[in-house]
N, C-alpha and C positions, 0 to 999 in steps of 0.2 A: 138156368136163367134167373135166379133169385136169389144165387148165392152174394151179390153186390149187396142188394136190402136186406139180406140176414144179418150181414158181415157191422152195417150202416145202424143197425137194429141195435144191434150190442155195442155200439159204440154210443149209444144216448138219443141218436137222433131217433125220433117218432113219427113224424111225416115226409117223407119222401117220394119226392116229384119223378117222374122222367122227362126230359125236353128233347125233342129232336125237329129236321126241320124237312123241305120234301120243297125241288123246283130251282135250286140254287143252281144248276148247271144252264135252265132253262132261256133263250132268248126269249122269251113275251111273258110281260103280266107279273102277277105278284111271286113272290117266296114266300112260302108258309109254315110256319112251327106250329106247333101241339108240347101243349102242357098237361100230363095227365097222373092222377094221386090214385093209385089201385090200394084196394085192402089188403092188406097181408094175406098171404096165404090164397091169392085168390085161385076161383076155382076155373077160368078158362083154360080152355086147352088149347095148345096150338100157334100161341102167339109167340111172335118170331121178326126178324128183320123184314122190312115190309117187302124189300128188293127180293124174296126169295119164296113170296106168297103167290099163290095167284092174285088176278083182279075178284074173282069172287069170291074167294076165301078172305082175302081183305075186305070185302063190303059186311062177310058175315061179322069174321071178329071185328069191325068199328062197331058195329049196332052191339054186338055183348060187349064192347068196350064201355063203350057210354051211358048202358045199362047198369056198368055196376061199379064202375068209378067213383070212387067218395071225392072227388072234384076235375074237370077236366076244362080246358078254354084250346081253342085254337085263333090262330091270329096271323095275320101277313103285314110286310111292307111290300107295296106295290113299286108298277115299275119305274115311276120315275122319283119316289125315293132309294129306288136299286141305284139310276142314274147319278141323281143327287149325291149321296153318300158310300154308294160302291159296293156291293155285292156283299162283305163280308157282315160290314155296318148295319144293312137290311137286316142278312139276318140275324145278328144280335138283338135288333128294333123288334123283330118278330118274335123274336124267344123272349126276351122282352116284357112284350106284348103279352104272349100266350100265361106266361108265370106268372102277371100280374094279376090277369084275367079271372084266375082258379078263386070259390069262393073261399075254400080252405090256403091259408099263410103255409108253402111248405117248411121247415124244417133248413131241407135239402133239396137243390134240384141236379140229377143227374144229366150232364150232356153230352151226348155222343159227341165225339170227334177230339180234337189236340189243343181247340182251341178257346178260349173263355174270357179275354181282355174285356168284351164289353158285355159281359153279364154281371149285373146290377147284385143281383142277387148269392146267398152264401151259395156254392154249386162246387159240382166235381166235375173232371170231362176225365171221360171213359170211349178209350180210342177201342173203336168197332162197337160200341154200347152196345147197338139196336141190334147183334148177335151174342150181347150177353148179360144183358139189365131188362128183365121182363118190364119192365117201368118203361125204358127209352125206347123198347121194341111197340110199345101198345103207344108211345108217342109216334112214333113211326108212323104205323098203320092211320092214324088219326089225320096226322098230316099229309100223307100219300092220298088216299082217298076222297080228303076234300077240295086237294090241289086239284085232283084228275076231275071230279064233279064242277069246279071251275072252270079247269081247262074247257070239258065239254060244250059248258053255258057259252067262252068263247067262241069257240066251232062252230056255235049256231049265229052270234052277232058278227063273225068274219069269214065265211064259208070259204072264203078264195084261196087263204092258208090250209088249207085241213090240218087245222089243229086236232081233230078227232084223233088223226093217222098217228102224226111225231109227237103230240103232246107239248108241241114248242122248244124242242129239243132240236140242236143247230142237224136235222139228216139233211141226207142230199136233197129231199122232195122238197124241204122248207126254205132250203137257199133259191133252189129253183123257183118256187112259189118268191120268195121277196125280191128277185131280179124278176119275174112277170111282174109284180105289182108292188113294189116296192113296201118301206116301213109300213107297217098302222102307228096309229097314238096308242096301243099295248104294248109295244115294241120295245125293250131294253134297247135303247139307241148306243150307248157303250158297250154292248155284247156285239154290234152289229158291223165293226171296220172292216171283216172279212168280206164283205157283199158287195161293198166299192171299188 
């Protein structure tokens, strides 16, 4: 999981980001990225793709993430600049967002996935990162855990969805739920044509 930043290491660069992002499949609410600068060599164990953690093992390693991160920001576009600008745009906005956030100036930021047009900043994109850039995997975890700690805070101001259950993810409970009670103002309105 470290062989990207050792590789990045000897190559000159000296701070090195990971960015990833968590919610971008989701119909409600915001999409969120995490930007996070770990020490070299750090000494957690365990960190991984967050899709392959559990939820409590993800709560643990956020807290020793942010314990020992020499800089970390997390950050979203919400849903009606998802609207506005389209899903992918968001989350550039967010990754964005999150990198800029960091008090440390990275270097480099590492982003998971194929794609990079609207990252602002010097970066690499590393397809499957967050299973093999301990950097974009502890972005992961950052961003996964704060999405769901939001989701939940939803679940309590829109009970009728049970956002607890899907997480805002199109299952069958949450179409059913948006044909009894149609949109909210959380709602990605362009994710939603399937419901009419």
């Amino acid at each position: 999981m470290t062989e990207i930043e050792r590789d990045l290491l000897k190559q000159g660069y000296k701070i090195i980001c990971g960015v990833d992002e968590a919610g971008r499949g989701s119909l409600v609410g915001a999409v969120f990225a995490a930007a996070v600068i770990l020490p070299n060599d750090t000494p957690i164990k365990g960190i991984d793709d967050s899709k392959k953690l559990s939820a409590e093992t993800r709560q643990r390693l956020y807290d020793e993430i942010i314990n020992i991160a020499l800089a970390y920001s997390i950050a979203s576009a919400d849903n009606n600049e998802i609207d506005e600008v389209n899903i992918l745009n968001a989350t550039y906005l967010a990754m964005n967002r999150a990198i800029e956030g960091l008090k440390i100036k990275p270097d480099i930021s590492l982003i998971d996935g194929n794609r990079n047009s609207g990252i602002k900043h010097t970066n690499k994109c590393i397809i499957g990162g967050d299973g093999k850039s301990i950097s974009i995997a502890a972005a992961s975890i950052l961003a996964k855990v704060s999405r769901d700690r939001y989701i939940m805070e939803l679940a309590k101001d829109y009970p009728q969805y049970s956002f607890e259950k899907h997480k805002g993810y199109g299952t069958k409970l949450h179409y059913e739920k948006l044909r009894e009670f149609g949109a909210s103002d959380i709602h990605r309105v362009t994710f939603l044509k399937k419901v009419h």
